[in-house]
Each structure stands twice: as structure tokens, then as C-alpha cells.
C-alpha positions in Angstrom: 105.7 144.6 126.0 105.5 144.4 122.2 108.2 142.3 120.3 107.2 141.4 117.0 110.2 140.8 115.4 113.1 138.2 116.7 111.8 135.5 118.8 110.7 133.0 116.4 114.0 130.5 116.2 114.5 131.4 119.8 111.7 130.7 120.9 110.8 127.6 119.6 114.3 126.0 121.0 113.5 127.8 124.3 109.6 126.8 124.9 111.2 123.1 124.5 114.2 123.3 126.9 111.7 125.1 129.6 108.7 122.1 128.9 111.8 119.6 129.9 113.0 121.5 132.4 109.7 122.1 133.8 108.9 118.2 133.6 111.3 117.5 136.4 109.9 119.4 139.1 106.6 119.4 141.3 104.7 122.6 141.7 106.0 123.8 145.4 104.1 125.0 148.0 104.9 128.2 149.8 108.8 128.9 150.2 109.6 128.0 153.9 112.5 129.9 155.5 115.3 130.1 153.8 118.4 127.8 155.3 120.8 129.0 152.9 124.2 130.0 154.7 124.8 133.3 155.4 126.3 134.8 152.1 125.4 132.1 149.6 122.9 133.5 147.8 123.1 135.8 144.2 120.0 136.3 143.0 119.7 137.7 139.0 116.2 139.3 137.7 116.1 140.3 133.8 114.5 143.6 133.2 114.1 145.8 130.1 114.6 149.3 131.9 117.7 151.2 131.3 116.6 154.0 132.9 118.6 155.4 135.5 116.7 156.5 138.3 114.4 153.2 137.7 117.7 150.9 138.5 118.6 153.1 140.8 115.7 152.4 142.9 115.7 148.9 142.3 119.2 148.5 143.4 117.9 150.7 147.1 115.3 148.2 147.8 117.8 145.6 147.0 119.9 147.1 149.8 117.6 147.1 152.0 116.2 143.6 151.7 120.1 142.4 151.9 120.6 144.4 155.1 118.1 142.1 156.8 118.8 138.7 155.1 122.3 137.4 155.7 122.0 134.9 153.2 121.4 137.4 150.3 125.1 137.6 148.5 124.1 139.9 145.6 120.7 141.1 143.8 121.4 141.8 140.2 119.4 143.6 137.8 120.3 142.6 134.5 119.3 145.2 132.0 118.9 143.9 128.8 117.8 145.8 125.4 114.0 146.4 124.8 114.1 144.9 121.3 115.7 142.1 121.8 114.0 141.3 125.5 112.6 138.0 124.7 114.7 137.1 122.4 117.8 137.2 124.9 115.5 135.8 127.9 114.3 132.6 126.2 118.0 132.0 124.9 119.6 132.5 128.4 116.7 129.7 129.2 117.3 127.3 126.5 120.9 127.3 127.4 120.9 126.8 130.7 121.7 130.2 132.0 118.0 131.0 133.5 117.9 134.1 135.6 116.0 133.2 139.2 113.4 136.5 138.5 112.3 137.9 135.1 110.1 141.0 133.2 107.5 139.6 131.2 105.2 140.7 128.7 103.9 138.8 126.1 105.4 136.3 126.5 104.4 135.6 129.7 101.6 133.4 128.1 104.5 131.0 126.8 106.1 131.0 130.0 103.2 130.2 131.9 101.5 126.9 129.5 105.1 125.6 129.8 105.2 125.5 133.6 108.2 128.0 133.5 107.6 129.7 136.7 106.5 129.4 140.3 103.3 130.3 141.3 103.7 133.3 143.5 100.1 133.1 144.8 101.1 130.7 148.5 104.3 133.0 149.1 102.3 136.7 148.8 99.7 135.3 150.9 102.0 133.8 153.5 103.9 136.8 153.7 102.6 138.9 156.3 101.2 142.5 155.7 101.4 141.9 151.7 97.7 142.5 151.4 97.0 139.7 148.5 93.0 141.2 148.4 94.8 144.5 147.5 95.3 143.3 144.0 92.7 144.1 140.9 91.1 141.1 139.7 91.3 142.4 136.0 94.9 143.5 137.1 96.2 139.6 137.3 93.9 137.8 135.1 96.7 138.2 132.5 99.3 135.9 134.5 97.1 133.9 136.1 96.3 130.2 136.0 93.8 128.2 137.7 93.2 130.5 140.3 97.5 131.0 140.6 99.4 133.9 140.1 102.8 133.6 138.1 103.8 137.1 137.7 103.2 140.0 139.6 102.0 142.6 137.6 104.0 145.1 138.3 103.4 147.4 135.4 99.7 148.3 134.5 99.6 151.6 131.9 96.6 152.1 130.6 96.2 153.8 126.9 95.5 157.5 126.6 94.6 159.6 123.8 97.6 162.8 124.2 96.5 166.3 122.5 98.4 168.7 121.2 96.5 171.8 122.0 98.5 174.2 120.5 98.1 172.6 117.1 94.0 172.6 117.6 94.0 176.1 118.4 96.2 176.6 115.0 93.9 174.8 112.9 90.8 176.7 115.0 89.8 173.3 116.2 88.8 172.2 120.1 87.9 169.1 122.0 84.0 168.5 122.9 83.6 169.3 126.8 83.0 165.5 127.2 81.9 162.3 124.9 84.9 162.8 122.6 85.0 159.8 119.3 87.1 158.5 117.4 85.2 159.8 114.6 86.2 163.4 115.8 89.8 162.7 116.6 89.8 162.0 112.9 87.9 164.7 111.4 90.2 167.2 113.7 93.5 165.3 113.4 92.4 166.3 108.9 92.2 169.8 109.6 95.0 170.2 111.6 96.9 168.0 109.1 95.1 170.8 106.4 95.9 173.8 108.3 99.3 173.5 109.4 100.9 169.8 107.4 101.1 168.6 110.7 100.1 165.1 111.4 96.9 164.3 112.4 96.4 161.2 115.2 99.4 158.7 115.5 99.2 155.1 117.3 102.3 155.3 119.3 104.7 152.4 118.0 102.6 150.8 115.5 104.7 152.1 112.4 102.1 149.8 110.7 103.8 146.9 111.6 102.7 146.3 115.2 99.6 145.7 115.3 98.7 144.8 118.6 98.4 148.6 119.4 95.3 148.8 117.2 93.5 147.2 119.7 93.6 150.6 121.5 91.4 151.6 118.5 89.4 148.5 117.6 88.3 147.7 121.1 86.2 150.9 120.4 84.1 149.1 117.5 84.0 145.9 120.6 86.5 143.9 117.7 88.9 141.3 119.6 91.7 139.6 117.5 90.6 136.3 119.0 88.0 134.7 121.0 88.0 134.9 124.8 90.0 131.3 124.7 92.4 132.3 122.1 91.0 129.3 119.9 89.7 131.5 117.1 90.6 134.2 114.7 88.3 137.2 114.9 89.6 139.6 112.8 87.3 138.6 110.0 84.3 139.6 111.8 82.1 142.6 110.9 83.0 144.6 114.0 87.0 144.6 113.1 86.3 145.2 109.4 84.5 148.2 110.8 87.3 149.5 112.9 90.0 148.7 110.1 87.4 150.4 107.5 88.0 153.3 109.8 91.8 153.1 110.1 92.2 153.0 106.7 90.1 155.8 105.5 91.6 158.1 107.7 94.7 157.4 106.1 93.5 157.4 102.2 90.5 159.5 102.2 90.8 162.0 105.2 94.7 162.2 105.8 94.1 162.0 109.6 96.4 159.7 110.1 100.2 159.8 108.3 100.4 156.5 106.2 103.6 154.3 106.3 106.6 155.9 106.1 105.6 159.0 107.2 107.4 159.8 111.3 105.2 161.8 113.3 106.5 162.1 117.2 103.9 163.7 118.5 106.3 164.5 121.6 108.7 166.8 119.4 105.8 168.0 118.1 104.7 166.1 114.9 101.1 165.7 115.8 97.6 166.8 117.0 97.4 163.7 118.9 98.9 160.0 119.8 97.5 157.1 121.6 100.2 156.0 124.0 100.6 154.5 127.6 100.0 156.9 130.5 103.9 156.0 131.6 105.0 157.7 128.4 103.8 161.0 130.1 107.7 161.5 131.1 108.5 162.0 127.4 106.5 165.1 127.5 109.2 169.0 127.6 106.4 172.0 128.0 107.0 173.2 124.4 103.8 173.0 123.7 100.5 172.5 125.7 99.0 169.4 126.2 96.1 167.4 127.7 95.7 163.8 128.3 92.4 162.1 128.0 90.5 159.1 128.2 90.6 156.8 124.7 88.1 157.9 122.6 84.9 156.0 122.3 83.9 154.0 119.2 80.5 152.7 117.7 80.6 150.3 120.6 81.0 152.6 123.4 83.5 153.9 126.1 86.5 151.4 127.3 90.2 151.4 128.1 93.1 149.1 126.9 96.1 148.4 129.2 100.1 147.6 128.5 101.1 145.3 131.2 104.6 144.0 132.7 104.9 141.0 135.1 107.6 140.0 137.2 108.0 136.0 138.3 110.5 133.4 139.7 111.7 130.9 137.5 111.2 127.8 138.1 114.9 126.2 137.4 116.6 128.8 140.0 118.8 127.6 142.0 116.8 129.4 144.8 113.7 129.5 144.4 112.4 129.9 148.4 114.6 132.9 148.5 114.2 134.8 144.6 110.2 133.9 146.2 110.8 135.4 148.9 112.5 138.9 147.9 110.2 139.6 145.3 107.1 139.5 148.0 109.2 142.2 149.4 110.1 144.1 146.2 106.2 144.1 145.5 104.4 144.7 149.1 102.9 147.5 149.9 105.6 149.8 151.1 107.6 149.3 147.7 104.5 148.8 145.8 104.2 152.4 146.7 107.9 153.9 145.7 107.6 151.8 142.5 104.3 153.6 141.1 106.2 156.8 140.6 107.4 154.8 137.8 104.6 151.9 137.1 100.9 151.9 137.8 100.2 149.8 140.9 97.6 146.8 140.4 97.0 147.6 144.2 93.7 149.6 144.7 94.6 151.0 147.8 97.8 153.1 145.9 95.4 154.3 143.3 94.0 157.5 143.6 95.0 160.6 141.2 96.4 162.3 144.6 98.6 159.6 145.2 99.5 159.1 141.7 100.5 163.0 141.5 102.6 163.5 144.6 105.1 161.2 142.5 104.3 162.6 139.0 105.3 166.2 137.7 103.8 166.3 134.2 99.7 165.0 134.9 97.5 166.6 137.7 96.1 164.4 140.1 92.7 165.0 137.8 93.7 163.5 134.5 95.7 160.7 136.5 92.3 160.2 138.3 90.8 160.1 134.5 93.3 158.3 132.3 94.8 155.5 135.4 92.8 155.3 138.3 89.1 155.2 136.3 90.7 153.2 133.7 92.4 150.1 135.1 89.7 148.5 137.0 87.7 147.9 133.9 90.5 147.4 131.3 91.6 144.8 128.4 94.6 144.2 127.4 96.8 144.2 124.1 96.1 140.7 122.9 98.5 138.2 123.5 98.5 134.4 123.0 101.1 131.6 123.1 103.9 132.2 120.4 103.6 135.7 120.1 106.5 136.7 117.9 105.3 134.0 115.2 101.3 135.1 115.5 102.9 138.8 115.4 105.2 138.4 112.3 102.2 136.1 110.6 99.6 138.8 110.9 102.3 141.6 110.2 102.9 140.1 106.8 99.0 139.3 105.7 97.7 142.9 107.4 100.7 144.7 105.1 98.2 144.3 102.7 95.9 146.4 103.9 98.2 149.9 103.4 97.5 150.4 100.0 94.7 153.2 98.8 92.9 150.3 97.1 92.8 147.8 99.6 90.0 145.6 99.9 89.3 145.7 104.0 87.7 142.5 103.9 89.7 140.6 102.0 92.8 141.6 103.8 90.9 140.7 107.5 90.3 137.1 105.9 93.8 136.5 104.9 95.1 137.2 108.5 93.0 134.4 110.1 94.1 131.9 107.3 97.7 132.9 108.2 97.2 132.7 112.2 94.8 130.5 112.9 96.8 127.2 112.4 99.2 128.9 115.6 96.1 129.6 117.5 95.1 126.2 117.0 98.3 124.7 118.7 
């Protein structure tokens, strides 16, 4: 989940009610059986869905968990609003008003380093059938903390690279049969911008201010925003000046790429092509034809980029053993299964493109088997780091730079590690 914009005062007020809060207790082992009475328990989890038919099945596993645990009062599902997700989360936290489960994205790193949640790791393995070895190692390394799991990860959407085919054919371009580049998507994306004033490639909710997405394109060139312990800026190195270099000549020089200001939706139609998660397949309407493909491949080679979403327990509910225990049941195997019409399982034995399909009506179990299954096992994800909203607003502000015809690539790189680095440091 990407939110770059409110979370800084929040935040900050948050992250130090949750380290006290955290301070008081001992890390648990695995929940025993519950000896809650019989209708005591209401049990809140914070998601960002509002999507009907994604409650909705929320809300029938819910049921069905109730039906069977006499203790179980209520499950809620609070939806709150996508922009304002983390915002609203670490508030409710700070003041005291903690929900028992929570969606995470990025700041699941802030949650974790504070001692925020539970590990989930004793419960999933205690909890019979579950399958714990089921789960993808590169799937969980994102919540995971000396050798303990603190969010399931739920959600695992790898990047694709959407075509518009009707707007190649109009510019009298085509794909290659196979090895497609990033340097082709561009040259295309300009002739179809030439031929028709279409748009040419778009990175799907980047609007040039967040720039986490690029690492769908600058993992290409084998650029990282930071090093593998998060303790040092990267993006002045030569392999992210070559994959900015990129970026911004296909704006300036080739108009492959619509500069800011300029809305392309490739799903109404706007564009030859868009980088976006797999999941946002449902957006596609059949008024025009499409294909879905692998990420192109940069100077460094082939690779794939993931969008995660965790679910975990917090650690200041007032039932923990039981908000444990119902999400080992909202995540086993059974409703691991209903769930991934909706969210790419982190289980390997639900991925398969046949499996994938027989719960999707807009990609063939072929390019699911391309763009998820082949994908996921090898994947990186978007970067993420303790306070992300300030690191996201701090590099948003030094990288606006960078969107002017004469920007120097370089310089521009430089001035985001002198403006992050002192938060990467903490």
C-alpha cells in the first residue's frame, strides 16, 4: 500500500504510544484455548477494501468461524479510506482505540521495530491442517522478524506491464514474440503517442509523486533505493541514474511517457500501456483488446516487483488468544483459497494459472500462469523502510526536481540521499 502523503504528525505520536504500549508486555507463546465466556468476545480488524463482494466474503467467513466459537460476540470489519489508511490506523493506536487485527502495508515495517504485533508464527503452526511450509519464503520475508511472522501476507500482486493492442495496431506497431524491453515499450509507447496523441506507457499511480512505483522500472537497471539493511541511500549510484536517465528521456526527448500533469488511464483508454498490479485486472470493460505481460526487462535483466498487504494481531487487544486464533482460520487453506479470487495467495500449493482462472474472468489461466504464478516466487518488493510517509514526502520533494526538460539526473539523485538519509539512519 502506498501512502505518501499524511502520516507524518500521526505517525510520530503513534510509533511512541505503540513502543510504550509494547514495553509492557512479554512476547506470548502460542494462544492456548480460549476461556472467554460464551458471547464475550468483539473482535475489530481495520481494512482498506470497500469493495462489496470483498466484505461480503469477509463477513461469510466471519459467520462461519462464529458458528463454531461460542465466545465470538461480533467480527467487524472496519473499512476505512485508502488514503488516509495509515493515517487513521496509527491514530486509533495512539489514542487508545487499537483494533485487535489490522491491513498493513508499508507501514508494517513501523509496526513491526516497535513490537506492535504478535508474532503469528507459534499460532499458524499449532493450528492443525494450516500448512505453515505452504507459505513462500520470498512471500513473508517482508513481515518477518527473526525467523517470526507478524503479518500474514495476505495480498501478493505482482507488477505487470498491460497493452493496449488496439492502439499498437493503430500506430502499425506489435510486441516481439518474446524478450520484450523497456527500451521498446518506449520506442512503441512514441509512436503510438505520434500516431494517434495517445499516451505512450504510464506507471500506474505514480502521478510523479509516488515514487515507490518506479521501482517496477528501476529494478530493471538492478537500482534499489537502499541497501539490503535499509542503512544507505542508493539512489545516487550509476545503476539508478541509468534507470532515471531513462524515465526522463522518455518524457522530454521521446514523449513515451506523458509528463506531469498530463492523465492518462490506460483503462478508459488513454494509453498503449501501464505498469500496474495483476489485481487491477478487474478494472479492465472489453472496449478495447488487451494483453497482460511479464515487466519488461532492463539492462540488468528479467525480474518482477510485488505490491504486498499483511494482516496481524495487535498486540494491545484485549483478546489476543482469540483475534490469534480467527485469523489462522481466515488464512488456512480452505479460505486461503476463496480469498485469492480477490488476492494472490503466498501459498504455493493455490498457485497455478488453472486455479487462479477458475476464480478470474478477465486473464486466461496462461498469462496468470505468466504474470502471478512465474512471478511471485522470485519477486522484490516496492521499497519500504521505517517511517515511510516522512522518507516518501522527503524524496517526493528532492526527486520533483528531476521533471524539468533540463534536469540534471545526477544531481537530482544526489539531493535525494542528502534529504533521506538522515531517516534511514534512525
Amino acid at each position: 500500500m502506498n501512502t505518501a502523503k499524511k502520516l507524518a504528525g500521526a505517525a510520530a505520536l503513534a510509533t511512541a504510544a505503540i513502543v510504550a504500549l509494547a514495553g509492557c508486555s512479554a512476547s506470548p507463546a502460542a494462544p492456548a484455548p480460549t476461556t472467554a465466556a460464551p458471547n464475550s468476545v468483539a473482535l475489530r480488524m481495520t481494512v482498506w477494501t470497500s469493495n462489496e463482494a470483498q466484505l461480503a466474503l469477509f463477513a461469510s467467513i466471519a459467520d462461519s468461524y462464529k458458528a463454531t466459537h461460542p465466545e465470538i460476540k461480533s467480527i467487524t470489519f472496519e473499512s476505512l479510506p485508502f488514503a488516509d489508511y495509515n493515517t487513521t490506523l496509527t491514530t486509533q493506536i495512539a489514542g487508545g482505540n487499537a483494533p485487535d487485527l489490522a491491513w498493513m502495508g508499508d507501514l508494517s515495517k513501523d509496526l513491526i521495530a516497535s513490537d506492535a504485533l504478535l508474532p503469528l508464527t507459534p499460532v499458524l503452526k499449532d493450528t492443525k491442517g494450516w500448512g505453515y511450509d505452504d507459505l513462500l519464503p520470498s512471500a513473508t520475508a517482508e513481515f518477518s522478524r527473526d525467523g517470526q511472522l507478524y503479518a500474514y501476507p495476505f495480498s501478493n500482486s505482482p507488477y505487470a506491464l498491460y497493452v493496449n493492442k488496439d492502439l499498437l495496431a493503430a500506430a502499425g506497431q506489435s510486441l516481439p514474440a518474446e524478450g520484450l524491453t523497456w527500451d521498446q515499450v518506449s520506442t512503441i509507447g512514441a509512436a503510438v503517442n505520434v500516431a494517434t496523441g495517445k499516451a505512450g506507457f504510464v506507471i500506474r499511480d505514480f502521478d510523479f509523486s509516488a515514487w515507490n512505483t518506479l521501482a517496477t522500472v528501476w529494478t530493471g537497471w538492478g537500482a534499489s533505493a537502499w541497501n539490503a539493511d535499509g542503512t544507505k541511500c542508493t539512489f545516487d549510484d550509476d545503476k539508478m541514474v541509468g534507470a532515471f536517465t531513462f524515465l526522463h528521456d522518455a518524457v522530454y526527448k521521446h514523449s513515451a511517457m506523458p509528463g506531469p500533469g498530463t492523465k492518462a488511464d490506460f483503462f478508459a483508454g488513454d494509453s498503449a500501456f501501464t505498469v500496474a498490479q495483476v489485481s487491477r485486472a478487474s478494472l479492465l470493460t472489453g472496449s478495447f483488446g488487451y494483453d497482460v505481460v511479464p515487466l519488461p526487462a532492463g539492462p540488468a535483466g528479467t525480474y518482477s516487483v510485488i505490491g504486498q498487504a499483511g494482516m496481524g494481531v495487535l498486540r494491545t487487544s484485549a483478546h489476543p488468544q482469540e483475534a490469534g486464533s480467527f485469523l489462522a482460520y481466515l488464512t488456512g487453506p480452505e479460505n486461503s483459497a476463496k480469498l485469492s479470487q480477490f488476492f494472490p495467495s503466498a501459498r504455493k500449493s493455490l498457485l497455478s494459472g488453472e486455479k487462479l482462472a477458475a476464480n478470474n474472468t478477465k486473464l486466461t489461466a496462461e498469462q496468470l500462469q505468466s504474470v502471478v504464478v512465474d512471478q511471485i516466487p522470485g519477486a522484490v518488493t516496492l521499497p519500504n523502510h521505517t517511517s515511510p510517509a516522512e522518507i516518501a514526502q522527503k524524496g517526493k520533494t528532492a526527486l520533483d526536481a528531476m521533471w524539468k526538460p533540463d534536469a540534471d539526473v545526477e544531481k537530482v539523485l544526489g539531493s535525494v540521499c542528502s534529504a533521506i538519509s538522515p531517516l534511514l539512519a534512525k
